[in-house]
Phi, psi and omega in degrees: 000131182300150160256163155272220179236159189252110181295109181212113202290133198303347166264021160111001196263137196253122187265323203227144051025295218238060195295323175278338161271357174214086165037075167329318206301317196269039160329121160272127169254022161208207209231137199258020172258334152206031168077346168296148161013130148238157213216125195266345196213157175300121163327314181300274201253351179079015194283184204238096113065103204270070161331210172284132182280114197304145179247161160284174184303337185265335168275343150333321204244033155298134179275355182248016198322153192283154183260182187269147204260111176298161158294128169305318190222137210272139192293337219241050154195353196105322195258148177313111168308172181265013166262315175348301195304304182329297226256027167259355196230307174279345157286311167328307169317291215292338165302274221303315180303322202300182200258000174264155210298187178271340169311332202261326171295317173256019129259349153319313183318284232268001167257009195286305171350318200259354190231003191262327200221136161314084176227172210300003211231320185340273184350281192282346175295314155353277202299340186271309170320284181331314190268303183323332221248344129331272189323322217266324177101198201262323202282314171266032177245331135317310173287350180258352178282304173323310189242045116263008190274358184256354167213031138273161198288147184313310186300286165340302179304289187297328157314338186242003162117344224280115211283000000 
């Protein structure tokens, strides 16, 4: 099934889902929840940003349709969106400032991969978060939970409580 395109501000905040089915013309070029850019397509490779997926007829008449989720990662090159990127660069900070050594900080860097995207390492990338971010105290350890939870992977979210 084909998607539309998704109108979406580099901090990640999604203004339009359906941008070519509800009136292109009303482009937003920034974002009115925090004033940044907004971008139809990927940085990268120019591919266009995976809106809402057209629906048939039977799931229009759902009573729960999912609601919509933006992408972490771009479908056609790979690469990391810029909030994704954003918000991969500010949890590192929030390491680095932090009270653990550097071993314990470089292997936070070497689990994120693994908590952004699914892969066969998620588990233990989990398991690792956990005891850093324990290590780490309630208040930054929270804060690095904030501002990963809108672009870790689900299995990441439940491993790690995050609703």
């Amino acid at each position: 099934m084909p998607y539309d395109v998704a109108l979406v501000c580099l901090n990640g905040h999604v203004v339009s889902s359906t941008l070519l089915r509800d009136e292109p013309e009303e482009h937003s070029a920034f974002c009115s929840d925090c004033g940044a850019r907004t971008i139809t397509q990927c940085q990268r490779c120019r591919e266009p940003i995976r809106g809402e997926r057209e629906s048939s007829e039977a799931e229009v008449l759902a009573l729960s349709p999912e609601p919509f989720q933006r992408a972490a990662f771009c479908y056609a090159c790979g690469g990391p969106y810029p909030w994704t990127e954003a918000a991969r660069e500010a949890a590192v900070a929030l390491v680095q400032d932090s009270v653990l050594d550097e071993r314990e900080k470089e292997a936070f860097e070497q689990a994120l991969p693994d908590l952004l995207a699914d892969t066969p390492k998620t588990p233990a990338a989990i398991g690792r978060l956990r005891t850093l971010l324990r290590k780490m105290g309630l208040e930054s350890g929270t804060l690095v939970r904030d501002v990963l939870k809108d672009v870790i992977t689900a299995a990441a979210k439940a491993g790690l409580g995050i609703p």
